[in-house]
Each structure stands twice: as structure tokens, then as C-alpha cells.
N, C-alpha and C positions, 0 to 999 in steps of 0.2 A: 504494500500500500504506500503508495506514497503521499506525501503530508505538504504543506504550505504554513509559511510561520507569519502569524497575524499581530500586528501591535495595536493596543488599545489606549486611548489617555483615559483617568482616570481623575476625580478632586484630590487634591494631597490628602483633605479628611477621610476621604473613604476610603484610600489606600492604607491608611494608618490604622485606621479601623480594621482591616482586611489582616495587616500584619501583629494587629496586638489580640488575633482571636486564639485561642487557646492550639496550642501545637497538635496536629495530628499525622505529624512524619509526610507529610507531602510539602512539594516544592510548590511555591506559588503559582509555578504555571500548570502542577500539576491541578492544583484546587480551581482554580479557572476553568480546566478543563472540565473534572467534574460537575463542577455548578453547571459550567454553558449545556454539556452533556443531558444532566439532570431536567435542567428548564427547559430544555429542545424536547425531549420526553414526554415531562408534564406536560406541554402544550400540542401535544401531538404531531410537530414537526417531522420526528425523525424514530423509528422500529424502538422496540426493545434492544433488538440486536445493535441497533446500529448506534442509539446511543452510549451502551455500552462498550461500541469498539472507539466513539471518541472519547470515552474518559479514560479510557484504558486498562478495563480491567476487565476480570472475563464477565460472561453474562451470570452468573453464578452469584460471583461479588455483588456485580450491580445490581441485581434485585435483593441483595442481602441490604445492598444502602439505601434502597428506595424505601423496604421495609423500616429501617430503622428509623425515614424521614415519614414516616406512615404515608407513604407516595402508592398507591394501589400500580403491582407491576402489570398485571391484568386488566380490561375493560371489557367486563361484558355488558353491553346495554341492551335495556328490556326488548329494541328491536331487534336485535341477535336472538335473544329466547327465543320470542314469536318465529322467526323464522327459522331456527332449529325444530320448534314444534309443527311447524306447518310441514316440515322437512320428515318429519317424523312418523306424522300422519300419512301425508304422502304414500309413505313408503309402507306402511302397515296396508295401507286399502289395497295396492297393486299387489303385498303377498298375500292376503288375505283372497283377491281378486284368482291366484293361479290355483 
């Protein structure tokens, strides 16, 4: 895969803010990644998978952090049921039908 290096400006406040949150062994560009990764996610921009190949970490990990930000790694929305059920149906009449 190959990659593109992006630079951001940021206010000196909120970079200070950013560098005085409490250490969790990532490198800042590393923690960027994750968040950008994360919010492209949550907002349905970009797969499970794929968000998890821009933070970097496997898909495993990433829904262990999405978990832990209670970020639901799944969406089933009730139109998905309806149409699993109708899927369902379907296929019951036509073996019921032979």
C-alpha cells in the first residue's frame, strides 16, 4: 500500500491540549491517525476494514477500541431486518412451494 504524508495546522491551544493528554504509547501522528480513522468510521465515510487499515492496527484491535469508545462496530438498521425477513420469507414459500 502505499501512503501520502498530509500536514495539518492546528491553534497552539489545541495542540497543547492534544500533547498534555495523558500518554498512551502512541506517537502523535500515530493518535491522529487513529482519531481521523475513528471519525471517518463513525461517520460512515470509510468500511470497518478500511478504517482500521488507516489507523493501523488490525481489524481485531480496532473494534476492541471502538468498543472501548462505546462506538457500535456493527450497524444493523431496522431496514436491514425487514429485508433479511422478507429474504426469509421468500425463501420459506418457494421451499415450502417444491
Amino acid at each position: 500500500m502505499s501512503t501520502t504524508k498530509i500536514n495539518i495546522s492546528l491553534p497552539d491551544d489545541v495542540l497543547y491540549e492534544i500533547k498534555s493528554l495523558p500518554e498512551n504509547k502512541l506517537t502523535m501522528d500515530e493518535r491522529f491517525q487513529m482519531n481521523m480513522a475513528i471519525g471517518m468510521f463513525a461517520s460512515k465515510e470509510v468500511s470497518l476494514a478500511k478504517a482500521a487499515e488507516v489507523a493501523g492496527v488490525t481489524l481485531a484491535k480496532f473494534i476492541d477500541i471502538l468498543k472501548e469508545l462505546q462506538i457500535p462496530s456493527i450497524s444493523y438498521t431496522l431496514e436491514m431486518l425487514e429485508d433479511d425477513l422478507a429474504f426469509t420469507k421468500e425463501g420459506q414459500s418457494k421451499h415450502e412451494g417444491n
